[in-house]
C-alpha positions as CSV (number, residue, x, y, z in Angstrom):
1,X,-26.0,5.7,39.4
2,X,-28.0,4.8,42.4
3,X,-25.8,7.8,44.0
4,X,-28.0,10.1,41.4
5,X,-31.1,8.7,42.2
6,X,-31.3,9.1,45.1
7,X,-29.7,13.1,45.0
8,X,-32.8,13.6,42.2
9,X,-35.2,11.8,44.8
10,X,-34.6,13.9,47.0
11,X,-34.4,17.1,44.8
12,X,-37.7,16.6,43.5
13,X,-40.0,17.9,45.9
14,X,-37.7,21.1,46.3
15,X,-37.5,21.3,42.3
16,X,-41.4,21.0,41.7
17,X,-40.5,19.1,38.6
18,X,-42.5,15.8,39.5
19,X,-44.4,15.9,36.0
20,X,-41.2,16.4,34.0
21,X,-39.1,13.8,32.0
22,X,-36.5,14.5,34.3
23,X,-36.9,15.9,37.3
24,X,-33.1,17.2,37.9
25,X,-29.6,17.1,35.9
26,X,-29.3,13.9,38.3
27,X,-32.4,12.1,37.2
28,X,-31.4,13.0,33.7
29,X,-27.8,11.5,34.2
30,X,-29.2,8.5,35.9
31,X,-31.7,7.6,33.2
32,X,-29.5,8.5,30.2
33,X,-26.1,9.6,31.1
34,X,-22.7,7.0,30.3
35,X,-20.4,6.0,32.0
36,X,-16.9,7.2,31.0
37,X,-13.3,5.7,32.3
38,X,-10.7,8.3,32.9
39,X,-7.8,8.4,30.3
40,X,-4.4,10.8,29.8
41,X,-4.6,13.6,28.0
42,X,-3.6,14.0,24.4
43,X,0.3,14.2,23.8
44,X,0.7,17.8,24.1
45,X,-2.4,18.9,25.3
46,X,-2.2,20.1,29.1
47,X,-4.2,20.5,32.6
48,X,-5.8,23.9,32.7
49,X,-5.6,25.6,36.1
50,X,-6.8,23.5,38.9
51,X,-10.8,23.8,40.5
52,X,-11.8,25.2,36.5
53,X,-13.0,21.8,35.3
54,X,-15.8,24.1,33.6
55,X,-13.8,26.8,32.4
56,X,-11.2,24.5,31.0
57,X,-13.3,22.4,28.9
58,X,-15.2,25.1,27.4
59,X,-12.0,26.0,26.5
60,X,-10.7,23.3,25.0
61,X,-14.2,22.7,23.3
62,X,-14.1,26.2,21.4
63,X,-10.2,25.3,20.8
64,X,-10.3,22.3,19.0
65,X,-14.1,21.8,18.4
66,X,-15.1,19.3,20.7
67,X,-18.5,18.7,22.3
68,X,-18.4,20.2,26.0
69,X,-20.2,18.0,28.3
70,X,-20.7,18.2,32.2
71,X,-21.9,15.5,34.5
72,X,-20.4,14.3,37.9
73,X,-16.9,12.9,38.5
74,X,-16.2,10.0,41.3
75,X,-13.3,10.0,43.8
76,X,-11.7,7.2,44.6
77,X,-12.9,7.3,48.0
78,X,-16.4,7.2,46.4
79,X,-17.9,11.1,46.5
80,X,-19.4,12.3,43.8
81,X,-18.7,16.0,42.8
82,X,-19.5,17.6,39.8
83,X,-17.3,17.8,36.8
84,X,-16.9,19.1,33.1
């Protein structure tokens, strides 16, 4: 989380969104976002093509009527990138 702070910190000025709630998606994620451990897939279900994170999960949201979310993803190596 301190990763997004500091993103939002610096997006602010750039943004001009210093009187909002929540000055970027990262300040947003940071102040109310959750943390979620990966898990496998459904028995069935499959990986959608690969670098579509976006695509496929507004996919398999309409598909099966989930909620779609997006946030930011964590390598193991520690970089952040953003992820649906």
């Amino acid at each position: 989380m301190s990763m997004l702070r500091a993103i939002s910190d610096d997006r602010e000025d750039a943004l001009g969104t210093a009187g909002w709630r929540h000055r970027s998606l990262e300040d947003l994620l940071a102040t109310r976002g959750h943390w979620f451990e990966p898990s496998p897939l459904p028995q069935g279900w499959h990986l959608g093509p690969a670098k579509a994170c976006f695509a496929n999960a507004a996919a398999y949201a309409a598909r099966f009527g989930l909620a779609y979310a997006e946030g930011y993803g964590l390598h193991l190596d520690g970089l952040a990138f953003t992820h649906a």
